[in-house]
C-alpha positions in Angstrom: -16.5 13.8 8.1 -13.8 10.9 9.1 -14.7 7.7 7.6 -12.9 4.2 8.9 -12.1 1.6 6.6 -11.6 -1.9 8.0 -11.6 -4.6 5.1 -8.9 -6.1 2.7 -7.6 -3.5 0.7 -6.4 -5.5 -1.9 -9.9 -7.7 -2.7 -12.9 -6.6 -0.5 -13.5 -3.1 -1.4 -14.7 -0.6 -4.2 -12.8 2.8 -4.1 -13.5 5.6 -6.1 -10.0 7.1 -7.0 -9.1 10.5 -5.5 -11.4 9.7 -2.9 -8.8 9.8 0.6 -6.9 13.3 1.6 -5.2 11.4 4.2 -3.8 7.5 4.6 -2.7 5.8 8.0 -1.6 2.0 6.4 0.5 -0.3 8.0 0.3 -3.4 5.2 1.4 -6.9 6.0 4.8 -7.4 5.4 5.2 -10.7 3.8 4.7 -12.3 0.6 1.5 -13.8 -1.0 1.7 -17.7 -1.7 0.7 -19.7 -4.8 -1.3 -22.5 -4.6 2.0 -24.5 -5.1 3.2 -22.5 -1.8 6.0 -20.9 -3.9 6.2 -16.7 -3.0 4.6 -14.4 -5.6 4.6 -10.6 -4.8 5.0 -8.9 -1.4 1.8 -7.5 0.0 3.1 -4.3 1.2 4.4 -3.7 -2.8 0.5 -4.6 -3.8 -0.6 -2.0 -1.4 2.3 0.9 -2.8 0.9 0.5 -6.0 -2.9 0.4 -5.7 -2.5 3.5 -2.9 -1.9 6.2 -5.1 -4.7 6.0 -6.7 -7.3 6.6 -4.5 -5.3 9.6 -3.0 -6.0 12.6 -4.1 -3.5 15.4 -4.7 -1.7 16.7 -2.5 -3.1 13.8 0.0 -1.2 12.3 2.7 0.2 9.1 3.4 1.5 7.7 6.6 3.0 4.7 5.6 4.5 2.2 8.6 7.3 0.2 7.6 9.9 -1.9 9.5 12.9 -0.2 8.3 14.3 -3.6 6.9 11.6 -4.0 4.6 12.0 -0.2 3.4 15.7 -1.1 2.8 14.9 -3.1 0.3 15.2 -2.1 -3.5 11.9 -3.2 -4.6 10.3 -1.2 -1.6 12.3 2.1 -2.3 11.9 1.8 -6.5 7.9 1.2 -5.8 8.4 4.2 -3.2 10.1 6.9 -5.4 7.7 6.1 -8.4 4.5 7.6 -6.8 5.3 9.5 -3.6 7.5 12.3 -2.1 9.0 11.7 1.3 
């Protein structure tokens, strides 16, 4: 059965953890804003960390990333934490 999920990952959905044997994401690349409009977090480092968790082992993820954004230490220490390339 192939399922297609098209909401905001972040807020609009209820996953069941261990649920996906294979992810295609391509995240937005940018950061969230406060109310003040100062940057908070990066959205693609949100989506590294909420991802594993609803993979289940042995799962795939195909993860698109420009490869400035990957260069960057936050991206690669969020990265090496929960997946194998």
């Amino acid at each position: 059965m192939t399922e297609l999920l098209e909401a905001d990952f972040t807020c609009d959905v209820m996953i069941r953890k261990n649920s996906f044997s294979f992810c295609f994401a391509n995240p937005p690349y940018m950061a969230e804003q406060s109310d003040l409009g100062e940057s908070r977090i990066r959205m693609e480092i949100v989506f590294l960390e909420k991802i594993p968790n609803y993979l289940k082992i042995g799962g795939i993820l195909v993860w698109v990333v420009p490869e400035k954004s990957f260069l960057e230490t936050s991206h690669i220490r969020q990265w090496a934490k929960n997946f194998e390339t």
